[in-house]
BANU-213002 format. One record per residue: x, y, z of N, C-alpha, C in turn. Coordinates in steps of 0.1 Angstrom, whole numbers, plus 5000, padded with zeros to 4 digits. Layout:
XYZXYZXYZ/...
This chain:
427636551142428236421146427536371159/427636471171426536421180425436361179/424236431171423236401167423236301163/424236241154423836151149424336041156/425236051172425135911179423735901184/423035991187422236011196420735931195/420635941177420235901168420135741163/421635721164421835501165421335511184/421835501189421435501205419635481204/419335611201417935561201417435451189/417535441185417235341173417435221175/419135221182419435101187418535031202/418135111211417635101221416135041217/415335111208414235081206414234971197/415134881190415634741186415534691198/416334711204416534621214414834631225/414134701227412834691236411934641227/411734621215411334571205411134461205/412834381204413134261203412234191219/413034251227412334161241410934151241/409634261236408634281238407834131226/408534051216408534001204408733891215/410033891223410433711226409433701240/409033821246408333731256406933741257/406433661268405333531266404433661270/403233651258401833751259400733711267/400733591274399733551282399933441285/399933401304400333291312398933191310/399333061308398533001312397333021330/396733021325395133041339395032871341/394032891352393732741355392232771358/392032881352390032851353389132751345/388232711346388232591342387232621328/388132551316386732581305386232451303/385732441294384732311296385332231283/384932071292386232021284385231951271/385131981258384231891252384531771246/385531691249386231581248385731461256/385631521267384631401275383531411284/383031321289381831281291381631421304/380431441311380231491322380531401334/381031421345381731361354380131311359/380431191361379131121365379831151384/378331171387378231221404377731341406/378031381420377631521425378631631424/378731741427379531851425379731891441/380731871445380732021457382032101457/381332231456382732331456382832381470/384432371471384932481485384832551485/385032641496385332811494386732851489/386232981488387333051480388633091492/389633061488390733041501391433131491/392033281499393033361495394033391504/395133421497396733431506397333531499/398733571501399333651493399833611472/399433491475399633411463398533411451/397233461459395933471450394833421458/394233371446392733291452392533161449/392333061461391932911457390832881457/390232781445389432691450389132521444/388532501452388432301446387232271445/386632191433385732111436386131991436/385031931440385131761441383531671436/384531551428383231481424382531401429/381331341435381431231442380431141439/380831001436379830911433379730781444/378430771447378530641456379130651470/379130761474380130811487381430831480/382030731474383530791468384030941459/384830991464385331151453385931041444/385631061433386231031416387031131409/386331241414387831361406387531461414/388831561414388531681419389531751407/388731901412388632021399389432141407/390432181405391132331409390232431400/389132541406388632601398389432711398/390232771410391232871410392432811411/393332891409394932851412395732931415/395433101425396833151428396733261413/397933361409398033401401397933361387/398833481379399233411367400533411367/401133471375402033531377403233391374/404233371368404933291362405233171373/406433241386406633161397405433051401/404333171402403033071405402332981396/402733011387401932871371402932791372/404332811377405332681378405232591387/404732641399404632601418403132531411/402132561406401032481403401032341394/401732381383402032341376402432161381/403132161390403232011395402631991412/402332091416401332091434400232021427/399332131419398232051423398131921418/398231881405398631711401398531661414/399731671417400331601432399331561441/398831681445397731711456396331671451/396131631439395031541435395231461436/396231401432396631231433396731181448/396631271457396731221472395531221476/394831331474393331321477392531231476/392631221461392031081455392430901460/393630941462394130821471393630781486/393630881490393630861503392030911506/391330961495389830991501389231091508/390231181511390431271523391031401514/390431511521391331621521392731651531/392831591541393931571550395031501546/395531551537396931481532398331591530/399931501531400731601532400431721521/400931811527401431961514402831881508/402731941491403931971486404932021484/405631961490407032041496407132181482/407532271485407632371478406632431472/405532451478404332481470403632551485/404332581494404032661506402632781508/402332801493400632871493399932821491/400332741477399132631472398732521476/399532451485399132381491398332371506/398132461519397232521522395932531522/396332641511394332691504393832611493/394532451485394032401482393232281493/394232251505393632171511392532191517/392532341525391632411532389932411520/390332421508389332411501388532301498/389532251495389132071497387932001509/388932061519388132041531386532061534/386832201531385132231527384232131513/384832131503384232041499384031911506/384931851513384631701517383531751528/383431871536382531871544381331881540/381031971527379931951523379131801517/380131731512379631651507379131531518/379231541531379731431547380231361542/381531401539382731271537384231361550/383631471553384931571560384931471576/
């Protein structure tokens, strides 16, 4: 009779680590960059920043620039994969492009709640704008 709780218990247990190993997620979205073949190549120059690390991971940015003006910038790193941090990215850097681009500058506010990624994206930024003499 023992044996045989012993028996559902394990059976039952290995259902159940089973089941959880089935429902959760096999691989976090990355933000390394693959190449997008949908559109055109960014008309301008390239300058990447350095690679800026924190307890969060590793950052980095490029930036595109045409005519003196940045036209796009590129997060080539972003921090882990780690879930917290694909959420915290997930709406920083947007954000933090959209200010860049606005304002022309890497010197723009951080996003509130985004206390790593915002930092060592700007710090990387920076160096891109410096390379490009727009810093």
């Amino acid at each position: 009779m023992r044996g045989q709780r012993v028996a559902i218990i394990a059976v039952s247990c290995s259902a159940i680590v089973g089941a959880g190993w089935v429902a959760s997620p096999k691989e976090l979205a990355t933000l390394e960059a693959e190449p997008d073949t949908t559109d055109a190549p960014p008309e301008g120059e390239v300058f990447t920043g350095p690679e800026v690390s924190n307890l969060k991971g590793t950052y980095q940015v490029a930036i595109v620039v045409a005519d003196g003006v940045v036209t796009d910038i590129h997060p080539l790193q972003a921090g882990t994969t780690a879930a917290d941090s694909v959420r915290v990215n997930q709406s920083a850097l947007p954000e933090l492009e959209r200010r860049m681009l606005e304002a022309q500058t890497w010197d723009v506010e951080y996003v509130s709640g985004a206390s790593f990624t915002s930092p060592a994206i700007v710090e990387s930024a920076k160096g891109a704008f410096d390379q490009a003499g727009l810093g």
